[in-house]
N, C-alpha and C positions, 0 to 999 in steps of 0.2 A: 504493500500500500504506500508506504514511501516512496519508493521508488517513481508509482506511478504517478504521487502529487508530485513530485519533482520536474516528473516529464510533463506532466497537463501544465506545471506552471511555466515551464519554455514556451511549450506550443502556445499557452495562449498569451503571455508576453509581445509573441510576433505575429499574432492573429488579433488581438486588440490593439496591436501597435497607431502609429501615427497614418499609416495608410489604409487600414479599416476606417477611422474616425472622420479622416479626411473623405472615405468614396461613402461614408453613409449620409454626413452632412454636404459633400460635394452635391450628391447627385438630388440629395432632395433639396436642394436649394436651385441646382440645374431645372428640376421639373417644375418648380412651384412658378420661378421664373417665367420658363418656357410655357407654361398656362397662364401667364398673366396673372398671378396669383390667385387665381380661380378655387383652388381651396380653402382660401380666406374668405374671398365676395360671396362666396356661394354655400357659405355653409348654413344658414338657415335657407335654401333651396334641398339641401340635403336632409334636414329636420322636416320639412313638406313632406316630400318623399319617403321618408322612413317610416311615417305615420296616414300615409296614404293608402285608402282600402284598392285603388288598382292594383291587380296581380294581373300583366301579360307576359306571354311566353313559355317556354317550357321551362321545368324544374321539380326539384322535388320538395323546397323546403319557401316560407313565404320570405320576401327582403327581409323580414324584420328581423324572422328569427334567424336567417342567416349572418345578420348584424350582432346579434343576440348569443350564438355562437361564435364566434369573431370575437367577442367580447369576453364571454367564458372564460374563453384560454389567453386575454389579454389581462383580465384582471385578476387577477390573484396576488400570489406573495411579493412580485415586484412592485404594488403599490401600497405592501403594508412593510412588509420585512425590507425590498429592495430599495427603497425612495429611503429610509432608514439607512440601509448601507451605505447608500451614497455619499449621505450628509455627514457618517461617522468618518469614512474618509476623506470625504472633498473637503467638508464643512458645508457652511447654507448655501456657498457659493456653486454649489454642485446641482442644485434646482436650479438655478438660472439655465443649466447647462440641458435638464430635461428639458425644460419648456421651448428650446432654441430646439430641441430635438424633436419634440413633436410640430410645431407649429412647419418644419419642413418634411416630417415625415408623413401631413397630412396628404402631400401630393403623392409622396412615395406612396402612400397605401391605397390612395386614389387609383395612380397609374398599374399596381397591383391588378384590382381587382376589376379595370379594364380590362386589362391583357388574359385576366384568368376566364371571364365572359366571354371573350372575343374567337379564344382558342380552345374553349373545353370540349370535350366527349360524352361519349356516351358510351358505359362499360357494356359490358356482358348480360350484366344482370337487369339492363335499359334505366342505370342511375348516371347521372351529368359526374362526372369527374374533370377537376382541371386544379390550376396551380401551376408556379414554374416552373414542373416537368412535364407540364403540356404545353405550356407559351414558347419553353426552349424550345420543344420539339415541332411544330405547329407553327410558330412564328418567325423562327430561324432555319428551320431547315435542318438536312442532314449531317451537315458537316457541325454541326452543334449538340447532334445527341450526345454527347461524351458528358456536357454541361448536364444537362437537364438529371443524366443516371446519378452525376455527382453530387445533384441538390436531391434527389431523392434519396442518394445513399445517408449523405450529412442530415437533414433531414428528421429520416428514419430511427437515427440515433440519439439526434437532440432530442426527439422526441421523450424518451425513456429519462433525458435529462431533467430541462426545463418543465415541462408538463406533467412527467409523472413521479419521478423520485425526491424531484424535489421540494414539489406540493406536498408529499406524502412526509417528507419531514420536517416542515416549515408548520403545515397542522397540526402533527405529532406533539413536536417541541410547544406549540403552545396550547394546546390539552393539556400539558402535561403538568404544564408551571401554571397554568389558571384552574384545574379542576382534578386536577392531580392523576388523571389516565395516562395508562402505561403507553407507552411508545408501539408496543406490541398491539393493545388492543386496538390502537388508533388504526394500526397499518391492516388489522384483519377486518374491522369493520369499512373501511373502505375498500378493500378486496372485494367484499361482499355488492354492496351496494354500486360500485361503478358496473363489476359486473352485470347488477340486474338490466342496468341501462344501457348495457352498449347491446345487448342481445337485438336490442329494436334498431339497431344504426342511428344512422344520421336522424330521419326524421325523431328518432323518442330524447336523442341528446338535444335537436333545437327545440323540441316542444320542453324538454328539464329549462333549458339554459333560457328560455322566453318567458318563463317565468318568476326562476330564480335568481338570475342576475337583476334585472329592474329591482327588486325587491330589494334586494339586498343591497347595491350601488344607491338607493335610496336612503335606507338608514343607517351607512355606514356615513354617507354623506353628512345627515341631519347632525348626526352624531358632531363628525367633526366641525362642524358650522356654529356646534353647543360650546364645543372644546376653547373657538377664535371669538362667540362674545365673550365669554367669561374671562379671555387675555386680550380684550379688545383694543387695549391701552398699549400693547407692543406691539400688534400691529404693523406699524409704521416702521417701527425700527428692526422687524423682524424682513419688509423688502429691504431697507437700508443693507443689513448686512447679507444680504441674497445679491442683491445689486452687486457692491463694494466686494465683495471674495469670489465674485468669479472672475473679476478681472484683476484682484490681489489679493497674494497669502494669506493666509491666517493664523494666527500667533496659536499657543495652544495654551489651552485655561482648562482648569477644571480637570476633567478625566478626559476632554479631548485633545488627542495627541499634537495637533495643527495641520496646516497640510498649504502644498504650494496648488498654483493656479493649474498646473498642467492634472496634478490628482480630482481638481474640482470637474474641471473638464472630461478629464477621462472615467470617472466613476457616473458623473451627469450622464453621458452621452451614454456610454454602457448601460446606465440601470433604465435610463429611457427607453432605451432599444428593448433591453431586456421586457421592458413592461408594457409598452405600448406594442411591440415587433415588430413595426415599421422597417422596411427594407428585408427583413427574416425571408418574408417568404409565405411563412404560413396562413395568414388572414384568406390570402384570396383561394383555397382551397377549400375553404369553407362558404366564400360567397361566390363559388364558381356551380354553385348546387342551386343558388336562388331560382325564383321563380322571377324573369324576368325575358326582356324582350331588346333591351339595348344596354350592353357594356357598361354609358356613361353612367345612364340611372345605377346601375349598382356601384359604380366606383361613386358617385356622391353618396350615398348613403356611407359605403366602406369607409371612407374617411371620416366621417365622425364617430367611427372606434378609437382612433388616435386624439380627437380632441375629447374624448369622455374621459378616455384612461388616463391619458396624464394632464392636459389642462386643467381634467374637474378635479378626478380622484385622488391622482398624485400629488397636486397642491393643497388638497386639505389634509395632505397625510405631513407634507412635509414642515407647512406653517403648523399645524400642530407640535410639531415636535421643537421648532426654533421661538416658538414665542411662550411656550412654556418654561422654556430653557433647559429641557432635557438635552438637548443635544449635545450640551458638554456633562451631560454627568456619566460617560466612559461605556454604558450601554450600548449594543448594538443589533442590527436587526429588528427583529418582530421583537423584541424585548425592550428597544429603544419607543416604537409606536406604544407602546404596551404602558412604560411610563409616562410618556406623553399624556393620553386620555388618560390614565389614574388618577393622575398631579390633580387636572380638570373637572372629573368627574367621579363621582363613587360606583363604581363598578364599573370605571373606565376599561380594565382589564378585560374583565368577561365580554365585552361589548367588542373587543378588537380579535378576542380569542374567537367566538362567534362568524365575525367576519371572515377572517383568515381563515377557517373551517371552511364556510359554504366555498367564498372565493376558488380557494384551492381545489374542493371539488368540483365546481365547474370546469375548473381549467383542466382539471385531469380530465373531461369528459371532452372537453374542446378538443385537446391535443391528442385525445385517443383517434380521432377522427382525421386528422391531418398526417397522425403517425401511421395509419393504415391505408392509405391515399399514395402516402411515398413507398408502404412495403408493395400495397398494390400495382403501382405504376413497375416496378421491380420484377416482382413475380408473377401477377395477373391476379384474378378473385380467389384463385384457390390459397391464396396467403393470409385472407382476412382472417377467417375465425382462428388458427396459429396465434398470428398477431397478436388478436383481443386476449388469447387466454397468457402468452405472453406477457400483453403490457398487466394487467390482472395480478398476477405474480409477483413483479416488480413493486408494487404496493409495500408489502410489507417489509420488503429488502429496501427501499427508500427509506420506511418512516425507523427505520432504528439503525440508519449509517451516521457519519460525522456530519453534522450541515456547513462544516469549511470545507470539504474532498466533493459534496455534491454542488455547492455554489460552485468552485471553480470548472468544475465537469460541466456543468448548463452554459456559465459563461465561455468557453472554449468552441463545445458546440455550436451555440448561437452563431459565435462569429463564422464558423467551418458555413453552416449551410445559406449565410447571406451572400458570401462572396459568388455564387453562382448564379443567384437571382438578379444581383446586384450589376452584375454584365449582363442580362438579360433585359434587364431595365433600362438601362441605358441605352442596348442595340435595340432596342423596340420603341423607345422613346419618338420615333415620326411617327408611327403608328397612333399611339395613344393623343398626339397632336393634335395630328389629322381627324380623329372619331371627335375629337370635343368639342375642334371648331364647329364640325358637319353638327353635332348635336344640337348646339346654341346657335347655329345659323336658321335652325328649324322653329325654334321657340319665341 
C-alpha cells in the first residue's frame, strides 16, 4: 500500500500539474468565449427549459431527470468534504478558485452534453447511449478511436474511485463520528440498497435521483443560509479574505498551516472539477439518455448542473466554514463542514452527516450508470450486470479503507479520464458553434 500511495502520488503530481489546470480552464474559457458567453446570458433560458413540460424526441429518461442524475453524481462529498479540502489547503482563497472554475466550466459542460446528443446511439437493448466514447468515435472519426477506448478505459476506473469508494467512505467516516455506526455497517447497508436500484437501470436511478436530490440540495441549502445569518456580520470580511488569498499567500494562524497562491489555485480548480466535473466527461453520458429533440436544448439545461453544484452549493458550504472561523481550527474534510454548522447550529453535525449520506448515495447511483456506459462501450451489454454486481462489492471495501489512499486515487483518476475528453472538446468545438448559432438563429 505504500508503495502504491507513492506511485499515485507521482502520477498525479504530473497529471494535476500546470498543464491539466491550464487545458481545463484554457478550454473552458476558449468555449465560453467562442459562445459569446452564452452560458452566462442564457442561463435563466436554461431554468425555462429545465422546468418545461415539452418532452420531444427520443429517449428514455425526461431532461429533468437526466439533469437530476447529472446532479446525483455531481453533488456529493466534493461539496461537503471537498470545498472543505480545498480551503484547509489553499485557505479561502481556494473558492475564489472554484467559482472561476465553474463559471467556465459552465460552457464546458454545455458543449459536453451537445456533443453527447449530437453523436449518441442506440445499444442493443434499443437504450440511447452516448458520452465521449461516442462523440470521439462518431465525431472524429476512425483515426480517433484509440481516444474514445482511452476515456472509457480511464473512465471505467475512476468510476470505482470518485463515485463509488469514495462516497462509501466519506458517508462511512461521518456515520461514524455523528451516530456512532461502524464503518462496516455503513459499507453493507449501502451494498444492499444501491443494489436494489440499479436492478431497474437508468430509468429507476433518474426516477431515485429526481426526487432525492431536489430535496435534499434544498435543505442542505436552507440549512446553510441559517449557518450565514447567524455570522451575518463576517460576511463581508469573509469575500475580503476569499478575494485577497487567491491572488496572495496566506500566513498560517491557528491550526491552519498557510498556504501560497499557487496551492489556492491548484486545490480551487481540483476540488471544482472534482465537484462540479466539468471537463470529466461524465455528465453528458447521463444526458445523452434525455428525452429530447435538439443537442442545444439539453446542453442548456446540462449547464446549470455546474452552476447548482458549485455556484449555489459549494458556496454555502465554503462561506460557512470561513465566516465561522473554522477554517483555521486544523480540521479537515467533512469534519471541517461538520464544525462549521455545529459552531452555528445545534445539531449542526447531524444535519451535515445527513446530507453527506443521501448526497453520497446518489452519486454512487449516478456514477454507477456512467461507470457501466464506459464498461459497456468496452465490452458490449453483456458487461453490465458483471459491472453492477462488481461496483456492488466495492461498497464495502470503500467505506473501511484510508480516506487519504482513496482521495488521492479519485483525484488521479479524474484527471487520467479528462484529458481524452478534453481533446475531444476542443476538436469538436466548430461543431458545437455551429449547432448554437443554427439554434438561436431559429428562436
Amino acid at each position: 500500500m505504500e508503495l502504491l500511495t507513492e506511485l499515485l502520488t507521482s502520477i498525479n503530481g504530473i497529471v494535476w500539474g500546470v498543464p491539466m489546470l491550464v487545458g481545463i480552464l484554457g478550454l473552458g474559457l476558449y468555449l465560453q468565449l467562442g459562445l459569446g458567453l452564452m452560458p452566462i446570458r442564457k442561463l435563466g433560458t436554461g431554468f425555462k427549459l429545465l422546468f418545461s413540460k415539452v418532452e420531444a424526441g427520443s429517449g428514455e429518461i425526461s431532461p429533468f431527470n437526466a439533469l437530476m442524475t447529472a446532479l446525483s453524481a455531481t453533488i456529493g462529498t466534493g461539496n461537503i468534504a471537498g470545498v472543505a479540502t480545498a480551503i484547509f489547503f489553499g485557505g479561502p482563497g481556494a473558492l475564489f478558485w472554484m467559482w472561476m472554475t465553474a463559471l467556465v466550466g459552465m460552457a464546458t459542460k454545455y458543449a459536453e452534453a451537445v456533443c453527447a446528443v449530437k453523436y449518441r446511439e442506440t445499444d442493443k437493448l434499443g437504450n440511447h447511449v452516448g458520452g465521449p466514447m461516442y462523440y470521439i468515435k462518431n465525431g472524429l472519426g476512425a483515426k480517433w478511436a484509440w481516444l474514445g477506448v482511452a476515456f472509457a478505459i480511464f473512465g471505467g476506473f475512476a468510476g470505482f474511485g470518485i463515485g463509488n469508494t469514495v462516497q462509501a467512505n466519506s458517508v462511512a467516516d461521518a456515520l461514524d463520528s455523528s451516530f456512532g455506526i461502524s464503518h462496516v455497517t455503513t459499507g453493507v447497508v449501502l451494498m444492499v440498497l444501491v443494489g436494489a436500484v440499479l436492478i431497474g437501470g437508468i430509468r429507476w436511478i433518474s426516477e431515485v435521483a429526481g426526487k432525492l436530490v431536489p430535496a435534499m440540495t434544498i435543505a442542505y441549502f436552507t440549512a446553510g443560509l441559517v449557518v450565514l445569518a447567524i455570522n451575518l456580520e463576517a460576511i463581508p470580511a469573509a469575500f475580503g479574505l476569499i478575494i485577497e488569498h487567491a491572488f496572495s499567500p496566506i500566513a498560517a494562524q491557528g491550526g491552519f498551516a498557510g498556504a501560497a497562491v499557487w496551492m489556492a489555485i491548484r486545490f480551487g480548480v481540483a476540488r471544482g472539477v472534482f465537484s462540479n466535473e466539468a471537463g470529466l466527461g461524465s455528465a453528458p453520458i447521463a444526458h445523452a439518455a434525455a428525452k429530447t429533440d435538439n443537442p442545444v436544448r439539453q446542453g442548456l439545461i446540462a449547464m446549470l448542473g455546474t452552476f447548482i453544484d458549485t455556484i449555489v452549493v459549494c458556496s454555502i458550504t465554503g462561506l460557512a466554514i470561513i465566516v465561522t472561523g473554522s477554517w483555521t481550527s486544523g480540521e479537515a474534510g467533512a469534519s471541517l463542514t461538520t464544525l462549521a454548522f455545529s459552531t452555528a447550529i445545534p445539531g449542526g453535525d447531524y444535519i451535515v452527516a445527513i446530507a453527506l449520506a443521501i448526497f453520497a448515495f446518489t452519486t454512487i447511483l449516478g456514477w454507477s450508470f456512467y461507470g457501466e456506459k464506459c464498461v459497456q462501450f468496452l465490452f458490449g451489454v453483456k458487461a453490465i450486470v458483471p459491472f453492477r454486481i462488481a461496483w456492488v462489492l466495492a461498497l464495502p471495501i470503500g467505506a473501511t479503507q484510508s480516506l487519504e489512499f482513496i482521495w488521492l486515487m479519485a483525484d488521479t483518476l479524474n484527471a487520467m479520464m479528462a484529458i481524452p475528453n478534453l481533446i475531444a472538446l476542443a476538436l469538436l468545438s466548430p461543431v458545437v458553434f455551429r449547432l448554437t448559432k443554427e439554434y438561436f438563429a431559429k428562436q
